[in-house]
N, C-alpha and C positions, 0 to 999 in steps of 0.2 A: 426821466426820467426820467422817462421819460426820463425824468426823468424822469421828461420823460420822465422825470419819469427813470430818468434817464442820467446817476448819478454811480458815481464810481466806488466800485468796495460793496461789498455786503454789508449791511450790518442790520441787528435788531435792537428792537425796544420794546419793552413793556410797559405799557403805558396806558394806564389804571385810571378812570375817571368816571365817578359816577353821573348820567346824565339821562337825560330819558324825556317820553312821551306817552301818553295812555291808547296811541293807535293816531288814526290817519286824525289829526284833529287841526289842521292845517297850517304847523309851525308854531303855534301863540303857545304851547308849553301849559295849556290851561286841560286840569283834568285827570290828570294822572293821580294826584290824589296819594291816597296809601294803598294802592294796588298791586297785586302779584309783581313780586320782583324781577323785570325783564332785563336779561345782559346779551348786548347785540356785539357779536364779536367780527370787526372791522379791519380788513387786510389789505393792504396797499404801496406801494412802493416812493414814498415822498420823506424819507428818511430825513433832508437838512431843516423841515419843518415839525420835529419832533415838542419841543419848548411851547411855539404855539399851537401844537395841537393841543397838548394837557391844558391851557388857558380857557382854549373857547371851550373843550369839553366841561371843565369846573365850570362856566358860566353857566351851560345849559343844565349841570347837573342842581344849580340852585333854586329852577323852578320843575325838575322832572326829576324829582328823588328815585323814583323807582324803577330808574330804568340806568342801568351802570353800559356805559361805551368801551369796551376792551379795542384800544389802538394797535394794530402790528405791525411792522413796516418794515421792508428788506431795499435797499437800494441797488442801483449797477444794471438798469435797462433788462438786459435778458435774466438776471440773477434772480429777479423778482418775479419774473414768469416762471420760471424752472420751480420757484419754489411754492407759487400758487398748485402747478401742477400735482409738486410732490403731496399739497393737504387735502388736495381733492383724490388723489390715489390712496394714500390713505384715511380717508373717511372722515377726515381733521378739517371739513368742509367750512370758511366762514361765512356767515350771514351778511357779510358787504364787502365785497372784493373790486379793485382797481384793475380795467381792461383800458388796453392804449388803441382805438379804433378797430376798423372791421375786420383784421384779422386775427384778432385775439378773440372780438366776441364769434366768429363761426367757428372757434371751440369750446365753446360755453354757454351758447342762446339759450341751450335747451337748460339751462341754471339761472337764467336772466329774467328777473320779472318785469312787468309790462311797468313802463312809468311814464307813461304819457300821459296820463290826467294830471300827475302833480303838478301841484303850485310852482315848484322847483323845476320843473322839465316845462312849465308854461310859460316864466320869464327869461329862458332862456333866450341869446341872442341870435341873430339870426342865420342859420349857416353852422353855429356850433352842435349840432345835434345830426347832420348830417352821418356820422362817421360812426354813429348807435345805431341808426335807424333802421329796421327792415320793415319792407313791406307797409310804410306808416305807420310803424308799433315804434316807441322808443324803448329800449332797454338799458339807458344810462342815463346819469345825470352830469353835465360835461363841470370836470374840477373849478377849471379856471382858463382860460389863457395865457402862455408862453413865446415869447420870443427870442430870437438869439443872432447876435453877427457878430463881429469883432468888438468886444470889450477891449475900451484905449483908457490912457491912463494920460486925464485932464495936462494935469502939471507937465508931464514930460513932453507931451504934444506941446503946447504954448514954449516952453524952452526951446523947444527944437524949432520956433517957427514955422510951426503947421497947423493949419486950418483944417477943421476938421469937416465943416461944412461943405468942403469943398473938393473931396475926395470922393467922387462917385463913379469912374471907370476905374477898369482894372489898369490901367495905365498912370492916375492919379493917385492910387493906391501901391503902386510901386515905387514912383517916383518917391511916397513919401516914405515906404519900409526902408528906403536907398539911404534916405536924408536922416533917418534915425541911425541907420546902421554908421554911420559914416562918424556921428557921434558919440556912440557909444559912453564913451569915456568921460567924457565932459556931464553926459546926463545919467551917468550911474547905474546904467544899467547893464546885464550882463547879454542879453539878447534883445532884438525887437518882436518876437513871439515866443510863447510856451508851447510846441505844438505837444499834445498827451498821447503822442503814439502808440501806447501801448492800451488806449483805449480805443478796441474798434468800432463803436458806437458814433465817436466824434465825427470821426470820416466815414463808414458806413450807411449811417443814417442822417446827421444834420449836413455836413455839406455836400453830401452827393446829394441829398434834396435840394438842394438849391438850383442844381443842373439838371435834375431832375423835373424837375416841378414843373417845365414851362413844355413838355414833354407829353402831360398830360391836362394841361391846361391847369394847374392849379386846385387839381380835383382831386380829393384821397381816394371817393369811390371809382372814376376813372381807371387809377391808380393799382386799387383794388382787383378791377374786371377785364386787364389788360393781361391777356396773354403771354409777351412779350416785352422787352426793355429795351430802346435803339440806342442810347448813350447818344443821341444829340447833341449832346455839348458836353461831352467824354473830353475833349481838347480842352475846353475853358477850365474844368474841374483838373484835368491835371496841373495846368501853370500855377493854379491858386494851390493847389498844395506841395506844389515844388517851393514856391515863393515862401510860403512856410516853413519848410523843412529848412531850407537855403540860410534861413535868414533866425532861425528858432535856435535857442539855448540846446543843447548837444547832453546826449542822447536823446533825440526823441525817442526811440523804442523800448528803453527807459523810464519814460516821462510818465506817470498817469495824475487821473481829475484832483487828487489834495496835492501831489506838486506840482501842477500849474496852476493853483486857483490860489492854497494857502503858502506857498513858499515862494512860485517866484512873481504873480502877481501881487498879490495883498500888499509882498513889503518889498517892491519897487523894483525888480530884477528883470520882469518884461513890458516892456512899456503897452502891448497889446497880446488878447489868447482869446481865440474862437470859442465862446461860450451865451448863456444866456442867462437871462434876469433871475433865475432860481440860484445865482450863484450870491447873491444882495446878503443871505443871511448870514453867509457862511463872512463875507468881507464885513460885515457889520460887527460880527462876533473878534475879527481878527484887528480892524480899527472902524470904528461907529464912524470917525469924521472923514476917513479917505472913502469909506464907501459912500457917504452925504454930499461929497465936495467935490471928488474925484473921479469918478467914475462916471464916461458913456458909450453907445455905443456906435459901432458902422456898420451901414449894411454891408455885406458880403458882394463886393460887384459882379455882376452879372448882364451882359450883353441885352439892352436891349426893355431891360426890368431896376437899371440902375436909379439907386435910392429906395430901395424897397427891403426889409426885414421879412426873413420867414416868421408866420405866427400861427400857430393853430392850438386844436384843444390836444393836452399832452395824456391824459386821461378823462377815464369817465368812474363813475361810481356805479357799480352793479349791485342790484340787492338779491341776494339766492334764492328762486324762488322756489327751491325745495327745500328750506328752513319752515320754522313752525308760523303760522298767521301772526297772533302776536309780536313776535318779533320782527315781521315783515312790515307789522303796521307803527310800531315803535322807531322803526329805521326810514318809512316814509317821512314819518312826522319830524324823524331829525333835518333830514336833508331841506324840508319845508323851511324847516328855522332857521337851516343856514344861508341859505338864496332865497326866499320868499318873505320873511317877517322883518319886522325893522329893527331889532335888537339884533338878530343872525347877521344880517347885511352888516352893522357897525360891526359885531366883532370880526366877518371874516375879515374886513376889511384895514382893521387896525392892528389886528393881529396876524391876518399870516400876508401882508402883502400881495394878493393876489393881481395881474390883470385879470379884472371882473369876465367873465362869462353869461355874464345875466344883467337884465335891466337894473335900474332904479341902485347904480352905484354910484358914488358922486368923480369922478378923475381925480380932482384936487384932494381927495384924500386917502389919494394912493401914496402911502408913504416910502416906498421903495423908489429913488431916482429913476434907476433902472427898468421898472414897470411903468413909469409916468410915462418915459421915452420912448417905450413901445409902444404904448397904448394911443398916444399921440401918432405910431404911424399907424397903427389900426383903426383908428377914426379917420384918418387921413387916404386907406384904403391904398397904401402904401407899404404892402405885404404882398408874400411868396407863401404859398399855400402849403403846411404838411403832407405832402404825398407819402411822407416815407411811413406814415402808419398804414399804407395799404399796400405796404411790401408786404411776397410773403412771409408769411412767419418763418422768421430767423434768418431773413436774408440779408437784411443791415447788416447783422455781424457776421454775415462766411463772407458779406463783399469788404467789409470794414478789415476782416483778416487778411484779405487777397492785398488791399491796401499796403498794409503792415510786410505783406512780401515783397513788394513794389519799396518799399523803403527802407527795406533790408539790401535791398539789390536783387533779389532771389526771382524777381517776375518782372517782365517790361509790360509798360501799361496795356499794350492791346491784350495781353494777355490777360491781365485784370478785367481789361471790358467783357473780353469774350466770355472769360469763368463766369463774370455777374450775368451777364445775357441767359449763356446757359443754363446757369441755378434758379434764375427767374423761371423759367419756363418749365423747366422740370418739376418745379414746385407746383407750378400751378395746372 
């Protein structure tokens, strides 16, 4: 939405599917039998994965008849938090709620059940549990793995003579925005980026973590427990989004996440847009063969850390722990089946694309391009750590809008650094 978790626009769905477990009975879906009708009602913010969530729920719903999964999902990073907020203010509490690391859940722990015994929270990988964790209690199940840098557009690179393999300073990465921009014309395109400036998430949160990140070592808890914010590399972040704006299809401020992703990437208009691998379903819906054929990505250069992708866990999966038992054991034994049991593992896997989170996934049958590429630098240990879930809460977006003033004209960057500095601190 993250989106993150971390996806643009509101929106809802209803999304209805009967599916169940008879309690903690360790994912195998065995037992539930004709028993009391359980409906565990699931809230979470992963909106472009709507289609296959109703798929793997109908699967599970063929061996757990009694237990119905009610799906809800708000998209847009902070839209989803605001709106978790508003059900728990009004009493509209659900029994599985999506928190994006440790500053969402220290408004929530005391609604977070313990899940550190599950099967589900035991094959987890290693590192991705960190950013639940207190005190050695887990309180989440970590979704999946995400990454994200410059989505390029295969074909127009190769036309223009650019290697892409070989673009890993911010100096090799100019050279080659120059050498698109210059042909424009010839390669059809209307820009050499999308940037979505009118969404402050992009800049806010994914590429100031990039600048960010090495600031704190790579550490969200770090991140988290840090007082203060120095901008360290406040300089390298502004070039890279001047180089953006510079070079990017006009109005950015203008621009948000469905027109750069469905209008001027999908059908050929930016040859590159700072995005990440949740973007696969949305291009696969728009053409199946340019997102199979077409599509990879670049890291985001960075001094020092060059050829490395940001990756971390975008969510985790809470289960209320002041919902009724029942359903707390009905909601164990889902998540078992969905990361623990060898039917869950194929479906997450075939169905919603994920980079896995959890052992005993196979790589080669990651079907998303885009996820294979990440995953391959996650193995590879050729990743930039999510710090930015251990901002304070909601400081992506006041620094993502100080951005947004900075490219309006209305604020010069130090001014930017200094607002985020400050809001850091005050917050905490």
């Amino acid at each position: 939405m993250t989106m993150m978790t971390l996806m643009a626009g509101a929106a809802s769905l209803g999304l209805l599917a009967a599916c169940g477990g008879d309690g903690n009975n360790g994912g195998n879906g065995e037992g539930s039998g004709d028993g009391e009708q359980i409906t565990i009602d699931i809230f979470q913010g992963k909106v472009e994965f709507r289609d296959q969530f109703l798929e793997m729920a109908a699967q599970y719903e063929e061996e757990n008849p009694n237990v119905q999964i009610e799906f809800g999902a708000v998209g847009g990073g902070s839209d989803y938090f605001t709106s978790l907020r508003s059900r728990f203010s009004s009493g509209d509490e659900p029994d599985v709620f999506s928190l994006a690391g440790p500053s969402e859940l220290s408004d929530y722990q005391d609604y977070a059940e313990d899940v550190t015994d599950l099967a589900a929270t035991d094959t987890a990988l290693e590192g991705t549990l960190d950013g639940i964790t207190v005190d050695d209690t887990v309180y989440g199940i970590p979704f999946n793995q995400e990454g994200y840098g410059f989505i390029y557009n295969k074909q127009v690179f190769e036309e223009a003579g650019i290697n892409p393999d070989e673009i890993l300073s911010y100096e090799d990465l100019e050279e080659a925005v120059q050498t698109l921009d210059s042909q424009k014309e010839e390669l059809g395109i209307e820009g050499v980026f999308a940037l979505p400036g009118s969404e402050a998430w992009v800049m806010g949160n994914h590429l100031a973590n990039v600048y960010l990140a090495p600031e704190f070592n790579n550490d969200v808890m770090e991140a988290y427990e840090s007082d203060t914010v120095q901008f360290e590399r406040g300089d390298e972040m502004q070039r890279m989004l001047d180089l953006q704006n510079e070079y990017s299809i006009q109005p950015v401020l203008n621009m948000d996440y469905s027109q750069q992703v469905e209008q001027y990437f999908s059908l050929g208009d930016a040859a590159m847009i700072q995005q990440g691998d949740w973007i696969h379903p949305t291009l696969e819906q728009m053409d199946p063969e340019f997102a199979e054929e077409n599509v990879g990505i670049l890291p985001i250069p960075l001094e020092g850390e060059e050829g490395k992708v940001p990756v971390g866990v975008p969510n985790y999966w809470v289960i209320n722990s002041q919902t009724d038992q029942e359903v707390i054991d009905a909601a164990k034994d889902f998540f078992d089946w969905m990361y623990a049991s060898e039917e869950g593992i194929e479906v997450v896997q075939e169905q919603l694309n994920f980079i896995p989170a959890h052992e005993n996934f196979e790589p080669e049958n990651i079907n998303s391009p885009l996820s294979r590429d990440i995953y391959e630098y996650s193995l590879e240990e050729n990743t930039i750590g999510w710090i930015f879930l251990g901002y304070p809460t909601a400081w992506g977006d006041d620094f993502g809008a100080h951005v947004q003033e900075y490219l309006a004209g209305e604020r010069d960057w130090e001014d930017v650094l200094e607002a985020g500095t400050q809001e850091w601190e005050s917050s905490r």
